[in-house]
N, C-alpha and C positions, 0 to 999 in steps of 0.2 A: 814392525809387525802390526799390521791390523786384526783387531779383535770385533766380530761381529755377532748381532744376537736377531732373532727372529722368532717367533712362537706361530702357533696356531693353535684347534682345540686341543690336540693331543699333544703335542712336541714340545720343547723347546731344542731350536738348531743355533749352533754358533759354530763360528769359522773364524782360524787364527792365522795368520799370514805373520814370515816375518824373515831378515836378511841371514843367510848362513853366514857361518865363520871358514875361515882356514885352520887347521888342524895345528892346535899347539899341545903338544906330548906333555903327557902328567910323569914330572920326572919320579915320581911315587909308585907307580903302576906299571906294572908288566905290560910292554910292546907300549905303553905311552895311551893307552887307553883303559879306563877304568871299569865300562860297559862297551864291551868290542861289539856286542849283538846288536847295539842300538845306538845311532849314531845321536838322535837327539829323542828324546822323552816330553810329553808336555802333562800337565797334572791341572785340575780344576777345584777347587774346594768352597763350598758354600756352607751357608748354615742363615742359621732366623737370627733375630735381638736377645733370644733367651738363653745364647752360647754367652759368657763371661768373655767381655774384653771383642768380640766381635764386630759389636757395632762402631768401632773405631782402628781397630787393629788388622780385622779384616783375617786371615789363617793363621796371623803369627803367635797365635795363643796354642799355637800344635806345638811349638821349638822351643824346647826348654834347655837349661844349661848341661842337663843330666840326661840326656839324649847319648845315643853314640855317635861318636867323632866331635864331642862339645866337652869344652874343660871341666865339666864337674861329674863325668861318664862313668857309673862304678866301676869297677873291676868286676871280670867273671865271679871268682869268688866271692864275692860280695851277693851278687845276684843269684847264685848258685844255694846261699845260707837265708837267702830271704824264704820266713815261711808260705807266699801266697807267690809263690814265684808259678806255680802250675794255673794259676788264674787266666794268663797272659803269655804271649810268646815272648821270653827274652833268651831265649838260647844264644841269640847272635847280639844280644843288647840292646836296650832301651828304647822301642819307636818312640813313634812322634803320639804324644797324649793332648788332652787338655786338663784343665784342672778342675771341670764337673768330676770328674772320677776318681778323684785324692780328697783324701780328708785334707792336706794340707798341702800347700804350695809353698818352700819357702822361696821368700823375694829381697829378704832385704837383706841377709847373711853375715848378721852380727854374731860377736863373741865365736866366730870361726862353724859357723852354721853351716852347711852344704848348701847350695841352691837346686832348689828343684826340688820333683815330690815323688820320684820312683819308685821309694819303698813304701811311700804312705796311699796306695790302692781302698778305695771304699770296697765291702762285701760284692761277690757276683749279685745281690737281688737288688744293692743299692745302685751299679753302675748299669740291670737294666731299667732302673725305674730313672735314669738320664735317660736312658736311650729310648722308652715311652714317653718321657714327656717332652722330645726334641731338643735336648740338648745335646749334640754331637755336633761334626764335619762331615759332608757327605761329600763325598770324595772318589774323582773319576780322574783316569793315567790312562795317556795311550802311549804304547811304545812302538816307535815308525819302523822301526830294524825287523822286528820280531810281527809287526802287524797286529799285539796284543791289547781287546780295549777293556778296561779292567773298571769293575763299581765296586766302594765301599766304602769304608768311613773312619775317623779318629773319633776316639772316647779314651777306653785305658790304653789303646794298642791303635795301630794302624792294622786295619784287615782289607782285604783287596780280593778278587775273586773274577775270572773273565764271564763277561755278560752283563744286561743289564743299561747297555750305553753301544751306541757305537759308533765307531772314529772311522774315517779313511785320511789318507795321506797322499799327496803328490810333491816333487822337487819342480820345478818350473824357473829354468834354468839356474840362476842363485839364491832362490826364492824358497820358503817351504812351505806349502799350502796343507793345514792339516781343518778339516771340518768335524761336527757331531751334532747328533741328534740323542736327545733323553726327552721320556716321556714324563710326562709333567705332574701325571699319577702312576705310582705304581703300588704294587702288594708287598714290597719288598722293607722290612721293619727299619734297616739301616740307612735309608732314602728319604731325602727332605722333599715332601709332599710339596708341591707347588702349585702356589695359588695366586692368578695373575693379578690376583689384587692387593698383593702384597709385593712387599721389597725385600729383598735378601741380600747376605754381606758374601762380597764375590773376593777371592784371590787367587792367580793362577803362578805358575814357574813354570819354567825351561830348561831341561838338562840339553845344552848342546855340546856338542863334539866330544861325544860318548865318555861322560862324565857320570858318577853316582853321588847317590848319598845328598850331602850338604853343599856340595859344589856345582851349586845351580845359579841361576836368577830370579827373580821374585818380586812381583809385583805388590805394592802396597794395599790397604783394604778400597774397596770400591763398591760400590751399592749397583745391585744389579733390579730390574724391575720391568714390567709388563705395560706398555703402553703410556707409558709413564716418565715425561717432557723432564721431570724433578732429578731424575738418577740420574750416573756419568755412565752406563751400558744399558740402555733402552729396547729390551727386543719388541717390537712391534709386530699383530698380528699380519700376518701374510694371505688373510684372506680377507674380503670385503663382507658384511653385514648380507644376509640375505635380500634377495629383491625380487620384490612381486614378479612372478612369473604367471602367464597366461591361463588359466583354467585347467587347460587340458593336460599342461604339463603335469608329469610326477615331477619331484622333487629327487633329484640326485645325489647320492653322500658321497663327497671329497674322499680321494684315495692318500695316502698321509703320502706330504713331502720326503724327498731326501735332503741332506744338506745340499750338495751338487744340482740339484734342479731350481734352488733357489736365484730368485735373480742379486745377487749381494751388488751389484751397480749404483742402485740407489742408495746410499747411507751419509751420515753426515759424521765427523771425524772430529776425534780429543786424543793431542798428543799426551802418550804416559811416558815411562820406563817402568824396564825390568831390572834391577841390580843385583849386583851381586851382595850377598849379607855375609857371608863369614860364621862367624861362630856369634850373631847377636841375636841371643835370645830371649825370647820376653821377660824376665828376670832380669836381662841387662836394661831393658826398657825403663826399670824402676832403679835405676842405679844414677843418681845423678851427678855425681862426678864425675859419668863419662856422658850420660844423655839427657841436654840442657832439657830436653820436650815432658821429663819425667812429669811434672806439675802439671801442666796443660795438660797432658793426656788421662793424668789422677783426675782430672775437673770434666773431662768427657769432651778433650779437643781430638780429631782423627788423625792418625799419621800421615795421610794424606794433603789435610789442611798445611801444615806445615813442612812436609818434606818432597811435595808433591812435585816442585819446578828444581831441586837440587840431587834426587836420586840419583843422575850420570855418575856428578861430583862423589858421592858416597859410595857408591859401587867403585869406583876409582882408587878412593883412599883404601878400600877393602880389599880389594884384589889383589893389591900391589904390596900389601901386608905392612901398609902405613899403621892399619889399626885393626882388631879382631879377623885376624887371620894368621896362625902361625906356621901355615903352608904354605906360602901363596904359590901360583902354578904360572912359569914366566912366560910373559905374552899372552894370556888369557883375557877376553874383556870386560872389563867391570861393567857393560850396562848393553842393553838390547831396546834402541828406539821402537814404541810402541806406539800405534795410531789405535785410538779406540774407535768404533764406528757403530755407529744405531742405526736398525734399516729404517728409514721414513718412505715405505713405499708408499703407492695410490691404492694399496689393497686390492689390488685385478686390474687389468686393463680396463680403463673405462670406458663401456660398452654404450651402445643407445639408449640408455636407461634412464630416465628423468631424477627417477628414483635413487637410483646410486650416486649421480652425479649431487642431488641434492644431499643426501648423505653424506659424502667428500667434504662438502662444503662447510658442513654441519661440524664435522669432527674432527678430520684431518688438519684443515688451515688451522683454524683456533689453536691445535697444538703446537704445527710449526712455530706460528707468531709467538706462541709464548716461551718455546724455545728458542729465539733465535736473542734474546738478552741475554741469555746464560750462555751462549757462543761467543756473543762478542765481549763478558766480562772474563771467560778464560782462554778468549786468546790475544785481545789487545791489551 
């Protein structure tokens, strides 16, 4: 899968490429498909440094133990007798939260503690004063079956709504090409405002072979950013700096790109994966008798840093219900090679222009050059 990013003044566009599978039946599910309408799902989630646990975790601070279809999931009844149960949608059980919107989170689940913090919800005025001062996931799904492109976000609930973003998809022979474009501001309160001068904590997943729920793959946290040589997803602007133009000329305003008319050719390439996780959720994170990274990651090391070159291997052990999976689904595969890709275009074709070419010069190489060490220390 290549994952690619692109800006200009309004947009940000990226484009996900990546290998289909053969269809292995979920012996669990009627006809062997779990989501028959959509054969594969992709999901996008960001957020700023001011989300707890983001800037090294990257969305996994959405998956708690107490989630539905995770070993510490209440019962209906249970959820049924909570008083603040009308706050939130749990009719069908537990979305995906963080834990800005709970008084309390537990992690460590001594003396027979539950983990997780479903019933401990802060008041409606204190989960919107998270969501005024940007602490949420903002969070965009396109589903390719159904052609539906969906914006929204985690806080106490996962809420989802079509608009706001939009996806297209194509199969290209074994291949799945899905792109999108989001506006980089919008009026919308559940939407992380973007500012290219700023870095954001990016994580995306893959439901393929029309799978729901938890039975996805998932990329670890990654830093996404605007022109900017330092991050591992680099969208670069797609247009070049203005350039003097003749007198007489007006000046002409740009019609906004689509993903599709982008030229994605130029970009330069960081292999990831996607895995498969199982039922490990951030509470298991802090449990160190099964996860050595617990420490490092208490001292502000990223999952990435260390898990970044063995993810196949772990999706492996998981799938195959060696470890946190007590379903596993047989012949399914634990991991989806990913290629990340940054566009480094020329910013326009470069025209007769003294001026642009000297501009090139000026701004483009410098960045190349001082990208091109951070290439060769993660891949030789």
């Amino acid at each position: 899968m290549k994952v690619q990013a692109a800006h200009d003044d309004d947009y940000l566009y990226m484009r996900y490429e990546w290998e289909d599978t053969e269809h292995t039946p979920v012996p669990f599910a009627d006809g062997g498909k779990m989501d028959p309408d959509n054969q594969v799902k992709l999901a996008l989630m960001l957020t700023t440094d001011d989300t707890l646990y983001a800037d090294r975790a990257g969305c996994w601070g959405t998956c708690h133990h107490d989630n539905r279809d995770m070993p510490a999931a209440p019962e209906q009844s249970a959820i049924d007798a909570y008083a603040q149960k009308s706050q939130v949608d749990m009719t069908s059980g537990i979305t995906k939260y963080i834990t800005e919107s709970r008084t309390k989170v537990e992690i460590k689940g001594r003396r027979g503690k539950v983990l997780g913090g479903w019933d401990k919800l802060k008041s409606e005025d204190e989960v919107k004063t998270e969501l005024t001062e940007g602490r949420f996931m903002d969070l965009y799904r396109y589903q390719a079956g159904t052609n539906k492109s969906e914006n929204g976000s985690i806080l106490a609930e996962r809420i989802l709504s079509e608009g706001g973003v939009e996806f297209t998809s194509s199969k290209q022979g074994n291949t799945w090409v899905v792109e999108m474009r989001r506006k980089l501001k919008t009026d919308t309160a559940d939407d992380i405002q973007l500012d290219a001068a700023k870095v954001y904590n990016l994580g995306f997943a893959i439901h393929d072979d029309y799978t729901n729920g938890r039975f996805h793959h998932v990329s670890l946290g990654y830093k996404l950013g605007f022109d900017n040589a330092e991050v591992e997803i680099n969208a670069v602007k797609i247009q070049a700096s203005a350039v003097a133009a003749p007198a007489q000329a007006a000046p002409v305003a740009a019609a906004p790109a689509s993903a599709s008319s982008i030229d994605w050719s130029k970009a330069s390439e960081r292999e990831i994966t996607l895995f498969y996780p199982g039922q490990s959720s951030m509470e298991w994170i802090f449990k160190g008798s099964e996860h050595g990274g617990k420490r490092p990651f208490q001292g502000g090391e990223t999952c990435v840093s260390c898990h970044d070159k063995e993810a196949a291997d772990m999706g492996q052990k998981i799938v195959t219900g060696e470890k946190l999976e007590p379903t596993p689904i047989p012949g399914k595969r634990g991991s989806i090679p990913v290629t990340v890709q940054s566009i480094m275009m020329m910013l326009n074709s470069i025209c007769a222009s003294s001026g642009l070419i000297l501009n090139t010069r000026r701004y483009l190489l410098p960045m190349v050059v001082k990208w091109i060490p951070k290439i060769r220390l993660n891949w030789l």
